[in-house]
C-alpha positions in Angstrom: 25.1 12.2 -13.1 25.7 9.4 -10.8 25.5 8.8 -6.7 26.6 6.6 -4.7 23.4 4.9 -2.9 25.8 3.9 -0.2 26.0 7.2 0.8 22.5 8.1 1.4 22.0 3.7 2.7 24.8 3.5 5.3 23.0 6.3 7.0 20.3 4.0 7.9 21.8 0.8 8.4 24.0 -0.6 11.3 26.6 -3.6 11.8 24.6 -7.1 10.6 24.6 -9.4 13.7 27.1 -12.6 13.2 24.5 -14.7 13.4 22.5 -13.5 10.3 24.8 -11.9 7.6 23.7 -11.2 4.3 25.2 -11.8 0.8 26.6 -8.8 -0.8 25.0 -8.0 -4.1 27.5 -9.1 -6.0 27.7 -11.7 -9.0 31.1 -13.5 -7.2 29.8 -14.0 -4.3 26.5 -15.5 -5.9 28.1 -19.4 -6.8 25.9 -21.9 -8.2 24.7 -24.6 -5.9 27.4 -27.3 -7.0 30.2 -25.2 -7.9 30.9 -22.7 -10.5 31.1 -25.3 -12.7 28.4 -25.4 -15.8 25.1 -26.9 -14.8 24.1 -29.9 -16.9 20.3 -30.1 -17.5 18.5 -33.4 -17.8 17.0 -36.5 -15.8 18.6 -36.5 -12.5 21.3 -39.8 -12.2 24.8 -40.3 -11.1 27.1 -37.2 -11.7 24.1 -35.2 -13.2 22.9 -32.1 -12.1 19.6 -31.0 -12.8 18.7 -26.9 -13.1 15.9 -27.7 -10.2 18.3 -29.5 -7.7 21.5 -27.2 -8.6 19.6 -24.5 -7.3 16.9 -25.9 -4.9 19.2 -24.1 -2.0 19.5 -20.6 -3.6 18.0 -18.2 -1.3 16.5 -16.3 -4.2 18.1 -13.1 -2.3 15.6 -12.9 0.4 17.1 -11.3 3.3 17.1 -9.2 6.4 18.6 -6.2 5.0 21.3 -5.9 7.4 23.9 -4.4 5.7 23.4 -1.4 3.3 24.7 -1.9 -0.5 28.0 -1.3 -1.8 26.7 0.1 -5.1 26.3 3.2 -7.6 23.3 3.9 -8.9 22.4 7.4 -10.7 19.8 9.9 -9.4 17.3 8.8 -11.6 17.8 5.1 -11.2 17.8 5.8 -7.3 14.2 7.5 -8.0 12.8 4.7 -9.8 13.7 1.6 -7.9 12.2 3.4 -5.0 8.8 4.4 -6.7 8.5 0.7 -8.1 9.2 -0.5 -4.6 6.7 2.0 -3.3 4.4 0.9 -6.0 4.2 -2.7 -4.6 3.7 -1.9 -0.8 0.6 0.4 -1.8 -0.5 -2.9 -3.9 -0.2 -5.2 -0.4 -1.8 -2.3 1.9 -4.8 -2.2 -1.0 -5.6 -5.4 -1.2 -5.1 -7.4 2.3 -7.2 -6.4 5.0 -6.5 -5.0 8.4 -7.9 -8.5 9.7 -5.8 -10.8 7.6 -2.8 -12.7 9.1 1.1 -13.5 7.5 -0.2 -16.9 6.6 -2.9 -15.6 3.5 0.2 -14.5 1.4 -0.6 -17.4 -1.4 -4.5 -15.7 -1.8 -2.4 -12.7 -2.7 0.0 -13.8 -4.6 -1.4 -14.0 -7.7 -2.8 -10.4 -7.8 1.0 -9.2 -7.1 2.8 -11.5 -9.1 2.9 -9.6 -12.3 3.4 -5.8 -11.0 6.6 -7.4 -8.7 8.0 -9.5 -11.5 7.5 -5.9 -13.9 9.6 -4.6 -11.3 11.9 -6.2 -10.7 11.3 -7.1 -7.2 10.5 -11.0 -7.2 13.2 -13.4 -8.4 11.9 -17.3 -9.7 14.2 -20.4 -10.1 15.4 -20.7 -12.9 14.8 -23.5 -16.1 16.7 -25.4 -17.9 16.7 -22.7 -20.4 17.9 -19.8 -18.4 20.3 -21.4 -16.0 23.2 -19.4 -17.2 21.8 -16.2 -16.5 20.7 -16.7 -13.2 23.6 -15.3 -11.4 23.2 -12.2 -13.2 19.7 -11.8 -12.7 20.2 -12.4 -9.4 22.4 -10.0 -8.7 20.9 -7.2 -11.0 17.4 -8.4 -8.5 20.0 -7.8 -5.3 20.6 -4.3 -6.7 17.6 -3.0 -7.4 15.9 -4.3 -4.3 18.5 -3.5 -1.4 18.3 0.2 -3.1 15.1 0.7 -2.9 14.4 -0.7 0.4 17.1 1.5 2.2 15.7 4.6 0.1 12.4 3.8 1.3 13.3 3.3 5.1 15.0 6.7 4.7 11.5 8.0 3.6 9.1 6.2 6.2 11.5 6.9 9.6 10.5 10.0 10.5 6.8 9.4 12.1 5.2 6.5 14.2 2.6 6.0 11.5 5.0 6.0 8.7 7.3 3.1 10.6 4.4 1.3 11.5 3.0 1.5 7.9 6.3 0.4 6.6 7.0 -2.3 8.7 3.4 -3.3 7.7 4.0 -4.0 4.3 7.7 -4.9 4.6 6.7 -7.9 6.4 4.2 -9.3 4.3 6.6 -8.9 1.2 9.4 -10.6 3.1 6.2 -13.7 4.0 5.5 -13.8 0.4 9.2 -14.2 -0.6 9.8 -16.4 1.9 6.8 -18.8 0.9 8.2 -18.8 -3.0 11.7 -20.6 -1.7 12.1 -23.9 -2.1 11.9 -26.7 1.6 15.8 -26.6 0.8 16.1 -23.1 0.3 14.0 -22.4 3.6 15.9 -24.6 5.8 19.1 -23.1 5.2 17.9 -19.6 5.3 16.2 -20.7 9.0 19.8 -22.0 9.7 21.4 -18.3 9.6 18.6 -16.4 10.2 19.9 -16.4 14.1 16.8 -18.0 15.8 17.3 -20.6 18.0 16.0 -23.4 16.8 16.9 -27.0 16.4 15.0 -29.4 13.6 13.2 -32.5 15.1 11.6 -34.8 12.4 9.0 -36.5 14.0 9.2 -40.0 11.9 12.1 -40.6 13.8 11.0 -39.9 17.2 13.3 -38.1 19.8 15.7 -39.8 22.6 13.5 -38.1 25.1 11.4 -40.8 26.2 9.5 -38.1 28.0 8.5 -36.9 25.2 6.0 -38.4 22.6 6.2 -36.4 19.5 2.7 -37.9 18.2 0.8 -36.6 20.8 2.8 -32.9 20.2 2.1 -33.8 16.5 -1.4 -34.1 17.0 -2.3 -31.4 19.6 -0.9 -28.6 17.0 -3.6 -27.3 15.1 -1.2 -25.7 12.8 0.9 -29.1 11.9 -2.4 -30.3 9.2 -1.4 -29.6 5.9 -4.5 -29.3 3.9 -5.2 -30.1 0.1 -7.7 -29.4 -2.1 -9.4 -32.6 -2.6 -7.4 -34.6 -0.5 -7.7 -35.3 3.2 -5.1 -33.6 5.6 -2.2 -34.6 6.3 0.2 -33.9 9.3 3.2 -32.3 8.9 6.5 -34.3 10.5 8.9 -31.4 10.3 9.1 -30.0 13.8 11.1 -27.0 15.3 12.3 -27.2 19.1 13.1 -23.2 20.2 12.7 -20.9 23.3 9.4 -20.2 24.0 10.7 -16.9 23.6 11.2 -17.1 20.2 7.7 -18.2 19.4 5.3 -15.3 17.8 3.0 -14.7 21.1 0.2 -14.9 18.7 0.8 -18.7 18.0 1.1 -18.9 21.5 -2.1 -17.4 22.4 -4.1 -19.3 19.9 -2.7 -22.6 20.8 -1.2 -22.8 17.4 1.9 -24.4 19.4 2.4 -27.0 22.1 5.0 -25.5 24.7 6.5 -27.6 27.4 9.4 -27.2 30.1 9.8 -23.9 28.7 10.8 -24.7 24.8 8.1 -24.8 22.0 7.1 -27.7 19.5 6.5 -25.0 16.4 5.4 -26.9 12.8 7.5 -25.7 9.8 4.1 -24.0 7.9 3.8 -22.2 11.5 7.9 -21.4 11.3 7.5 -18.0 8.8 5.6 -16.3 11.5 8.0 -16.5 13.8 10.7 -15.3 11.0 8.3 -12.8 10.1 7.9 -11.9 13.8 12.2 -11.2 13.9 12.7 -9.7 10.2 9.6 -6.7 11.9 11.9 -6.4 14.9 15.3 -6.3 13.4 14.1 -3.5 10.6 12.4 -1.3 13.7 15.3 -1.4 15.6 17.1 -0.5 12.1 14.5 2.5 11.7 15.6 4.3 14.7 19.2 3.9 12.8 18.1 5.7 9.9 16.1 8.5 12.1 19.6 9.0 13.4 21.2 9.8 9.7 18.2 11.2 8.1 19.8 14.5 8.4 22.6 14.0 6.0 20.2 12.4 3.9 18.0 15.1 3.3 20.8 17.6 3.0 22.2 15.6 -0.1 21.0 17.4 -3.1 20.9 14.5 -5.4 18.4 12.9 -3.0 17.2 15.2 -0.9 14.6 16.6 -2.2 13.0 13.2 -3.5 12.9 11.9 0.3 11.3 14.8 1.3 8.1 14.2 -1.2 8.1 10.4 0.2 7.9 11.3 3.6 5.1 14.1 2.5 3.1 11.9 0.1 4.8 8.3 0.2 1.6 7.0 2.3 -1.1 8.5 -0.1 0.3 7.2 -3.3 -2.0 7.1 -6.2 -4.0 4.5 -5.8 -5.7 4.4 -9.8 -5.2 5.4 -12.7 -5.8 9.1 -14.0 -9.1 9.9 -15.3 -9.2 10.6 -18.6 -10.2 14.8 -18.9 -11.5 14.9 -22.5 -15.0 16.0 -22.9 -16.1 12.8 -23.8 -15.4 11.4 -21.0 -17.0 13.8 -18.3 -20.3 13.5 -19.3 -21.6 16.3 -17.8 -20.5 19.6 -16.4 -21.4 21.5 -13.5 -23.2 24.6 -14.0 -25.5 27.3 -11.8 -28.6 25.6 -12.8 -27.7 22.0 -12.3 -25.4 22.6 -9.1 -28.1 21.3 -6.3 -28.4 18.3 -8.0 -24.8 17.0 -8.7 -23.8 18.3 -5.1 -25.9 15.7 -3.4 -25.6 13.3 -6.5 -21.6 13.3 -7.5 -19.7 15.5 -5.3 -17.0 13.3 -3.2 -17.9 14.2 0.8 -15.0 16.6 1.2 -16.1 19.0 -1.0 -19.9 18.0 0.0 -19.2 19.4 3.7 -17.8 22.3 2.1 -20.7 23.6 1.1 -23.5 22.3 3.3 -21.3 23.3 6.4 -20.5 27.0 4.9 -24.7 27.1 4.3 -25.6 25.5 7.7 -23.5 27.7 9.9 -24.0 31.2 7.4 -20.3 31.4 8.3 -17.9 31.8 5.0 -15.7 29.5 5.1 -11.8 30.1 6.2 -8.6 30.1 3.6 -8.2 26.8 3.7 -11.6 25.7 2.7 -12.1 28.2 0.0 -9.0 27.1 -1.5 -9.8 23.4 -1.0 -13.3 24.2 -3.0 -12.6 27.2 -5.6 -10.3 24.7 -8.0 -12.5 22.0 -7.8 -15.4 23.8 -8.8 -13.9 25.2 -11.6 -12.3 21.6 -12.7 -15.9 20.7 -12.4 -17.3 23.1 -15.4 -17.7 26.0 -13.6 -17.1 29.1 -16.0 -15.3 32.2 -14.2 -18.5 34.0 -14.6 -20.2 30.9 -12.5 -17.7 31.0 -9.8 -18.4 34.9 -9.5 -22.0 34.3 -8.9 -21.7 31.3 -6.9 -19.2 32.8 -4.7 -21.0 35.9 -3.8 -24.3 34.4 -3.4 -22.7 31.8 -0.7 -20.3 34.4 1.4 -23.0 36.6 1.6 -25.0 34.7 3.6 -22.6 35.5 6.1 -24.2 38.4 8.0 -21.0 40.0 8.4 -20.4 39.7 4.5 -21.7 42.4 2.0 -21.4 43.2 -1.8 -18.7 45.7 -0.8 -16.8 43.2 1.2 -17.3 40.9 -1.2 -16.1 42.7 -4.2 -13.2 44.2 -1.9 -11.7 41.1 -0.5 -12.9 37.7 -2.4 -12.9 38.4 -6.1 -9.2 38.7 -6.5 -9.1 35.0 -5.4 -11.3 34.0 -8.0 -9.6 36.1 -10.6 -6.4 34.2 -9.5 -8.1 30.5 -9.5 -8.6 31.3 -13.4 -5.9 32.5 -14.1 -6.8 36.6 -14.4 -4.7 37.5 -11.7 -1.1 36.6 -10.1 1.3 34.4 -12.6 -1.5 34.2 -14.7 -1.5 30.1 -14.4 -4.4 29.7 -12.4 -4.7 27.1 -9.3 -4.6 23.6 -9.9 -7.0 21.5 -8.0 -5.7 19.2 -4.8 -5.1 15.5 -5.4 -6.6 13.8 -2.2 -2.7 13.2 -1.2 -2.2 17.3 -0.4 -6.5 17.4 0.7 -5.5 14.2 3.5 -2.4 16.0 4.6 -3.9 19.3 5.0 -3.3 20.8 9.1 -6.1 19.8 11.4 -9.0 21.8 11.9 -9.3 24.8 14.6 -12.8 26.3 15.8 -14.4 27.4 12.9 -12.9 26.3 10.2 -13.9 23.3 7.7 -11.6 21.8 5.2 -9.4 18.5 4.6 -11.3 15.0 4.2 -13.7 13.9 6.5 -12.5 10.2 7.0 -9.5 11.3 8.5 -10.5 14.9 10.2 -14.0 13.9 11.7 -13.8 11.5 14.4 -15.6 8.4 14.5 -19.5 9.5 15.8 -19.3 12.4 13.7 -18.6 10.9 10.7 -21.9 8.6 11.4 -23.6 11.0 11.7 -22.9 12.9 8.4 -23.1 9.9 7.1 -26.4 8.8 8.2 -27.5 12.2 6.9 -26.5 11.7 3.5 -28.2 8.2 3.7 -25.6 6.1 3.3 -26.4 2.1 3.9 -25.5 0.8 7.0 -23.3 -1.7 5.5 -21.1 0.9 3.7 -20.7 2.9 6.9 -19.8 0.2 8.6 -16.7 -0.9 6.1 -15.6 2.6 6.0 -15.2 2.2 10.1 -13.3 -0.5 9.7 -11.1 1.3 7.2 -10.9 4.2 8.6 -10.3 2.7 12.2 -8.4 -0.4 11.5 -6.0 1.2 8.9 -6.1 4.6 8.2 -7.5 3.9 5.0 -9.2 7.3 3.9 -9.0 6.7 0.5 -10.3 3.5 0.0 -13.3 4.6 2.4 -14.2 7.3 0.0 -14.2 4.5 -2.8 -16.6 2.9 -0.6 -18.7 5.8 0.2 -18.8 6.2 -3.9 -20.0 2.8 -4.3 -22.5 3.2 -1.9 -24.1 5.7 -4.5 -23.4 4.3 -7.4 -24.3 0.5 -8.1 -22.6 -1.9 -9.4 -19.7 0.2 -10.0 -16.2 -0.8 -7.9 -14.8 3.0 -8.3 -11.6 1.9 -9.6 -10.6 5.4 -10.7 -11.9 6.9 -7.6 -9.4 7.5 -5.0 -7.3 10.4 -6.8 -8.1 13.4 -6.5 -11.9 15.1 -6.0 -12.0 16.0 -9.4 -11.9 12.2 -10.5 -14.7 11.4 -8.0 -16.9 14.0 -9.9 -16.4 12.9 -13.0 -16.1 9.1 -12.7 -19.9 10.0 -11.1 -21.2 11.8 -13.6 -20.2 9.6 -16.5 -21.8 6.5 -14.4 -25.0 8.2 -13.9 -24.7 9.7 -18.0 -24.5 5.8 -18.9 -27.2 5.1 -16.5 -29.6 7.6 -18.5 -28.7 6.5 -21.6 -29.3 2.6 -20.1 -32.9 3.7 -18.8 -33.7 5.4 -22.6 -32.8 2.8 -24.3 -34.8 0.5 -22.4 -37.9 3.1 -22.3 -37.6 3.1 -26.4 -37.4 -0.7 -27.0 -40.4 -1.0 -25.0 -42.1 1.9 -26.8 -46.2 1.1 -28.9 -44.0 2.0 -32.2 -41.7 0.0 -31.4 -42.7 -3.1 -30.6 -45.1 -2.2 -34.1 -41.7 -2.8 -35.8 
C-alpha cells in the first residue's frame, strides 16, 4: 500500500522564506556543477574538469527543511526512514555531553559516521569512479532524509521536552553536515541561507581606513586555526553581519570583536551562528506542525506509528537485547538466594520496590506490584516462589491477612504466569513504559527513581546503597543536565560492577539483572581459577 508523505509533511511545514529556498528532491533539479554535461576525470588543466572541482559547490543536500517533500513513499518505507533517523539522534544525545558545544562535531564524527552512512543519512563527494551516480544518490539521500525529518517533527511537537530534545539533536546533525561541505560548498550555502552577512578577506584589507582588520584579526580568539603539529595559524576569511545575527554566546565569550554595531565573526566561528538560525527556523516550524498534528494522527496509515514516537520516541533502545538463553543468565533468582542478588544485581527501581514496601510495612499500590511481579518472575522466580514471596511481603502490612491475601492478591499472580485471564501471562516493562509511568501520589512507589525522586532524595538513597561519590555525582549531571535516566542507571551499574561499561544495560530491568549476574558468575569463576593455580598441588605440578 502506498501514502503520500506529503500528506502527513505539509501538515507541518509552512511557506520557505525567499531568502532561503530549498532544492526539491528531485534528480532535474540536481545539475552537476559545470553543466549536465559528462564530467571528465583527470589532472586539472585547460577545459578539464576534475570529479573534486565539478562538485566542490554541491551542497551535499544540507538544508533548512523549509519546504515539505513532494514524494510517495509506502507505509512501511515511511516507518523505516523515520526509525533510522531516530536511530541517529539517540546516537548524538548518547554520546555528546550536556556540556559540549556545536564546535566538537569532528570528535564525534567518527563514532557516527558508519550508523549515518548505513542509513542513509550522510551524503560524501563523490570519486572519480562514482561520478555518474551522484545525482541519483543524491536525490535518493534527499528522499529519505526530508521524510524522515518531517515524520519525526510530527512525533516530537506535542511537549516542551520533546521540541527541546528534538531541536537538540537536529542541530548538531545539521553542524556535523555542515562541517563535511567543502569552503566552496559552505560559502554558497551561507549566500542563501538569508543571514546578513557580507565576506571581508582580510589579506586585502577594507576601504575603511577606520578600520584595521589585523588588529580585529588578532583580538578574535576564534580566528586561530590550530594543527596538530604545526603552529596556529589565523584565519583571513572574515564575516561583517548585524550584531544581531551573532550567536549571543560568541558574543558573551568574546569569541567576536563587535564595533559600531556590526560584528567581525571568523568563518570556523560562522556555523554557530547558522546553527543558531537553522534551531530557530525549525521551532518556529514546530508550532506549524502542533497546528496539523491532528490530521496526522487521524491518518490510519500513519497514525498509529506517530503515536508510539511521541509515547516512546525519547526512550529508544539504547543497546542491544540481552541474550535470554540459560547460558547466558548465569544465575537465577530463587527464595533462598533473593537477599543477596537484591542488594547485589537488582537495577534501583525494582531495589526501592522492595525495601520501600518492607520499610513502611505498607503493600505496595497497583502500579508497583505490577512494575515488580513480571520482573521477578523474568528473574527465575517459579509461580510457586512468587506465591510465597508475595504473601510473606503483603503481610507485613497490618492491615493484610492470609484471608485477604488469598482473597484479593493471588489472582494477580495466577495471571502474571499465565494461570489466569488470556492465559499469556504479563510481560515485564522495558524501562521506556517503567520512565513514562504517571507520577507518584502519597503512598505509592513505582516508576524509576532518576526521573521520579528529586534531586536530595535520590542522594540520599543513593548514599544508602553506598554508591561512590563520583558515580553520584555523574548521575546528577545526567539526570539534571539532560534528563538522561537511562544512562544514569548504566552509571549506577557500573558503580557496582568494575570494569564493566554496561553496554547492555539500559533496556529494560530484566537486562540489568542478568547482565549483573553473569558479571559477577565470571567474576567467581575468575577468583577460582586464580585460587586453583595458586593451590600446594598445583604448583607440585
Amino acid at each position: 500500500a502506498e501514502t503520500t508523505s506529503s500528506g502527513a509533511c505539509d501538515a507541518c511545514a509552512d511557506p520557505p522564506p525567499p531568502c532561503a529556498p530549498d532544492p526539491p528532491p528531485r534528480p532535474d533539479a540536481m545539475k552537476r556543477v559545470g553543466g549536465a554535461g559528462p564530467i571528465l576525470v583527470g589532472k586539472a588543466s585547460s577545459g578539464v574538469v576534475t570529479a573534486s572541482t565539478a562538485f566542490a559547490a554541491d551542497d551535499l543536500g544540507v538544508t533548512f527543511y523549509n519546504s515539505a517533500p513532494d514524494v510517495e513513499v509506502s507505509v512501511r518505507e515511511f516507518e523505516e526512514f523515520a526509525r533510522d533517523r531516530l536511530r541517529i539522534l539517540h546516537m548524538f544525545d548518547r554520546l555528546i555531553t550536556y556540556d559540549q558545544k556545536s564546535d566538537t562535531m569532528d570528535s564525534v564524527r567518527p563514532k557516527v559516521k558508519k550508523e549515518l552512512t548505513t542509513s542513509g543519512l550522510m551524503l560524501e563527494y563523490p570519486s572519480g569512479l562514482d561520478a555518474d551516480s551522484f545525482d541519483q544518490r543524491k536525490a535518493d539521500y534527499a528522499r529519505r532524509d526530508s521524510v524522515s525529518h518531517f515524520a519525526l517533527r510530527l512525533a516530537f511537537c506535542k511537549t516542551r521536552d520533546a521540541r527541546q530534545w528534538f531541536l537538540t539533536q537536529e542541530q548538531r546533525l545539521f553542524v556535523l553536515r555542515f562541517e563535511s561541505l567543502k569552503p566552496e560548498a559552505q560559502e554558497a550555502f551561507i549566500a542563501r541561507s538569508g543571514l546578513k552577512c557580507k565576506k571581508f578577506d582580510m589579506t586585502k584589507g577594507s576601504v575603511d581606513p577606520n578600520i584595521n582588520f589585523h588588529e580585529i584579526q588578532r583580538a578574535t580568539p576564534a580566528a586561530r586555526i590550530f594543527r596538530e603539529g604545526k603552529p596556529p595559524e589565523w584565519d583571513n576569511n572574515f564575516y561583517l553581519m548585524p550584531f544581531y545575527e551573532v550567536d549571543p554566546k560568541l558574543i558573551g565569550a568574546r569569541k567576536v570583536v563587535v564595533q559600531n554595531g556590526m560584528a567581525y565573526v571568523p568563518s570556523l566561528a560562522l556555523k554557530s551562528i547558522l546553527a543558531k538560525k537553522f534551531r530557530e527556523n525549525l521551532a518556529a516550524t514546530l508550532e506549524v506542525a502542533f497546528q496539523g498534528l491532528p490530521t496526522a494522527l487521524a491518518d490510519p496509515r500513519i497514525g498509529g506509528f506517530i503515536r508510539d514516537l511521541q509515547d516512546y520516541g525519547m526512550h529508544l533502545l539504547i543497546a542491544p537485547k540481552a541474550n535470554t538463553t540459560s547460558e547466558e543468565i548465569g544465575e537465577t533468582l530463587t527464595l533462598e538466594n533473593f537477599e543477596e542478588l537484591m542488594v547485589r544485581s537488582f537495577p534501583p527501581c525494582m531495589r526501592r520496590l522492595v525495601e520501600q514496601q518492607r520499610e513502611m510495612k505498607k503493600h505496595l499500590k497497583h502500579a508497583g506490584r505490577l512494575q515488580l511481579r513480571p520482573f521477578l518472575k523474568d528473574c527465575g522466580f517459579a509461580i510457586e516462589d512468587s506465591f510465597k514471596w508475595w504473601k510473606q511481603e503483603l503481610c507485613r502490612d497490618p492491615t493484610i491477612d492470609t484471608a485477604s491475601y488469598e482473597k484479593n492478591y493471588t489472582y494477580d499472580v495466577e495471571h502474571t504466569y499465565g494461570k489466569k485471564g488470556h492465559l499469556q501471562g504479563q510481560n515485564a516493562f522495558g524501562c521506556a513504559k517503567i520512565i513514562g509511568f504517571p507520577a507518584e501520589s502519597a503512598g505509592q512507589v513505582h516508576g524509576c527513581p532518576f526521573k521520579c525522586c528529586d534531586m536530595p532524595a535520590l542522594k540520599q538513597q543513593m548514599h544508602k546503597w553506598k554508591v561512590p561519590e563520583r558515580n553520584m555525582l555523574e548521575m546528577e549531571k545526567l539526570v539534571v543536565q539532560g534528563n538522561h535516566y537511562q544512562l544514569a542507571c548504566i552509571e549506577y551499574f557500573k558503580a557496582g560492577h568494575e570494569e564493566n561499561e554496561g553496554s547492555r544495560v539500559g533496556n529494560s530491568p530484566a537486562d540489568f539483572f542478568k547482565d549483573s549476574c553473569v558479571f559477577h558468575e565470571k567474576k567467581k569463576e575468575k577468583q577460582a581459577g586464580v585460587a586453583t593455580s595458586g593451590s600446594p598441588a598445583k604448583a607440585a605440578e
